[in-house]
N, C-alpha and C positions, 0 to 999 in steps of 0.2 A: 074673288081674287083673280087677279088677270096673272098670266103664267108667259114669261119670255124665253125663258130657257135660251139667253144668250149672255155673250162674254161679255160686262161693262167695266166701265172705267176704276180704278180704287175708289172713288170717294163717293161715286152713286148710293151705296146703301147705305151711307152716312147723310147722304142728302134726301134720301125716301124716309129714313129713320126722322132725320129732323123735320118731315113734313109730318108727323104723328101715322105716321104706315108702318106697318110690318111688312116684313119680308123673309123671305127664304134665299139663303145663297148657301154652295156648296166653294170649297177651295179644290180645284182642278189636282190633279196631276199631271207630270211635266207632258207623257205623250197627245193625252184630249187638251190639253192648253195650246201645244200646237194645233192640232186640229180647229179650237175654238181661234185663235188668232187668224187663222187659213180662212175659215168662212167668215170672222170679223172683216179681213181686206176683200174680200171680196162683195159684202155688201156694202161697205165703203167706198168701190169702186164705182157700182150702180148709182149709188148718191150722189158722187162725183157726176155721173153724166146724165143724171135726172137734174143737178145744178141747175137753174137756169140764171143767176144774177154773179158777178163778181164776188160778191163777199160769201156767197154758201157756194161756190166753188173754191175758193180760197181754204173755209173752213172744213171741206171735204176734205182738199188736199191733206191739212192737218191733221186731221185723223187719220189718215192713211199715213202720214212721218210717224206718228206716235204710233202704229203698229209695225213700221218698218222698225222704229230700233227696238221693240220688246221682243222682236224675232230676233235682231243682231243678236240682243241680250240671249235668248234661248241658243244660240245658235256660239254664243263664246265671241261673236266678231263685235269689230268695235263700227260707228258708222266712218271715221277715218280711213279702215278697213275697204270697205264698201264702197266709199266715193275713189277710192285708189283703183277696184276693177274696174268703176264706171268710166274713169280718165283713160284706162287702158285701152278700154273696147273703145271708147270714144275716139283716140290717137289711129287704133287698128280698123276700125269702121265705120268713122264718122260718127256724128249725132245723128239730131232729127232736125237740125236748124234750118238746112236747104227746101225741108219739106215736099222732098223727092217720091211719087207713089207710083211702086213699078207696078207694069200691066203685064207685061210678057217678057219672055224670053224665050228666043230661037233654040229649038232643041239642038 
């Protein structure tokens, strides 16, 4: 039996079950769910910049939305919520769209 001991999606053990496999899952509690969500976006991220073609970086990003709002969800906020600080910071300090990379600054 192979052993992953990581966070997957609802319907995966419904999908391993329907392949004639067994399996073992546990249901989290809410503080290791965050935890588990924390190291799910960040091997997501990795994925993301191992990507090398448009459509598995596309589909990276997607996984990485669908952990951005199960954190909103943990977290009580809505992603309307979310894009409202992003518009904020973005008004207060710009984006990334210039694609400006600072080097230095004179002390």
């Amino acid at each position: 039996m192979t052993t992953y001991n990581k966070l997957v999606r609802d319907r995966i053990p419904e999908i391993i079950k329907d392949s004639g496999k067994d399996l073992k899952t546990e249901t989290l509690n809410h503080d290791r769910y965050i935890l588990e969500l924390k190291k799910k976006l960040s091997e997501e991220m990795i994925e993301y910049q191992s990507a090398s073609t448009k459509k598995e970086q596309l589909e990276e990003l997607a996984d990485i939305l669908e952990l951005i709002h199960s954190l909103l969800h943990v977290h009580g906020a809505s992603f309307e919520e979310l894009e409202q600080i992003r518009a904020d910071k973005a008004a207060e300090r710009g984006s990334f769209d210039e694609k400006t990379f600072l080097i230095e600054v004179e002390d």
